[in-house]
N, C-alpha and C positions, 0 to 999 in steps of 0.2 A: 310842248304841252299847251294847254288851251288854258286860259285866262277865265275860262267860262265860269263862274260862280256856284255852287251846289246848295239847293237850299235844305233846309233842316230834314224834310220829308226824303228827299233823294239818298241822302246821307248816310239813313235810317235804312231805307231800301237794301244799299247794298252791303252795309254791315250788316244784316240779315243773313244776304247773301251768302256773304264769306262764312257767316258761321254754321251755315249749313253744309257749305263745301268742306268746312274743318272738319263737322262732323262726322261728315261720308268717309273724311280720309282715317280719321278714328276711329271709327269701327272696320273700316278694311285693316289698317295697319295690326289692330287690335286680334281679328281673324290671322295673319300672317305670322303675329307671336305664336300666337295657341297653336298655330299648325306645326310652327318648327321646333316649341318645346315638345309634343308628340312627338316627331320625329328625330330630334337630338338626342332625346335623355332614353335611356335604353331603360328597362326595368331590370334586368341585372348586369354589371359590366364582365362581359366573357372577356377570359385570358386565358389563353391556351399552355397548354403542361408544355408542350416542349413542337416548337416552329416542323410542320413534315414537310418537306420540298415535294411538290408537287412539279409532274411534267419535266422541266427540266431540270439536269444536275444543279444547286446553289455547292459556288466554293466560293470559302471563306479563306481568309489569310488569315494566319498567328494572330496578329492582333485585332482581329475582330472574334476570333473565339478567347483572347484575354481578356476582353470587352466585357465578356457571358460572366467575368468571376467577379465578386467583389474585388476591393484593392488591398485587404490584407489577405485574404485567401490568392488569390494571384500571388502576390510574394513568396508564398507558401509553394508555388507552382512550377513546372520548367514546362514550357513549350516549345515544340520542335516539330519543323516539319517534315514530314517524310514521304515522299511520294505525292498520294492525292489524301493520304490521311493526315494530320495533326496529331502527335502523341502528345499526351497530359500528364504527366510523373510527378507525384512528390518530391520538394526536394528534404521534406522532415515527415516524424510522424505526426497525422493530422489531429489525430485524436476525436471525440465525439463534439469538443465543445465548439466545433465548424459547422457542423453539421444539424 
């Protein structure tokens, strides 16, 4: 670094500067928000009724279709595999209040 001395007038100059450069990057950054809260926030959040395997077969194992239950409705549950399907059995009556 230079020794050089800056006098009052210089000083001035480029803290100007800088603040000009601040504010170009604040109104870019400022643009960048706005764009990606447009693009992030949906106006309504879709959730779909029930996942359709498109294209190809999805297989799941047991415990990722125990996964699908709550943890006391699950207890409530027997899961078994059998073949390429997963059977879902009661192991009590459920009654309405699961439901």
């Amino acid at each position: 670094m230079s020794e050089k001395k800056l006098s009052a007038e210089e000083l001035l100059e480029r803290i100007d500067e800088l603040l000009n450069v601040l504010k170009i990057i604040s109104r870019d950054l400022s643009e960048v928000s706005k764009s990606l809260k447009t693009v992030t926030v949906p106006s309504a959040p879709e959730v779909p009724a029930a996942p359709t395997p498109t294209g190809a077969a999805v297989t799941r194992g047991v415990e990722d279709v125990k996964m699908l239950f709550s943890k006391d409705l699950e207890d409530m549950l027997s899961f078994e595999e059998k073949g390429e399907f997963i059977v879902v059995k009661p192991r009590q009556y459920l009654g309405s209040d699961n439901f």
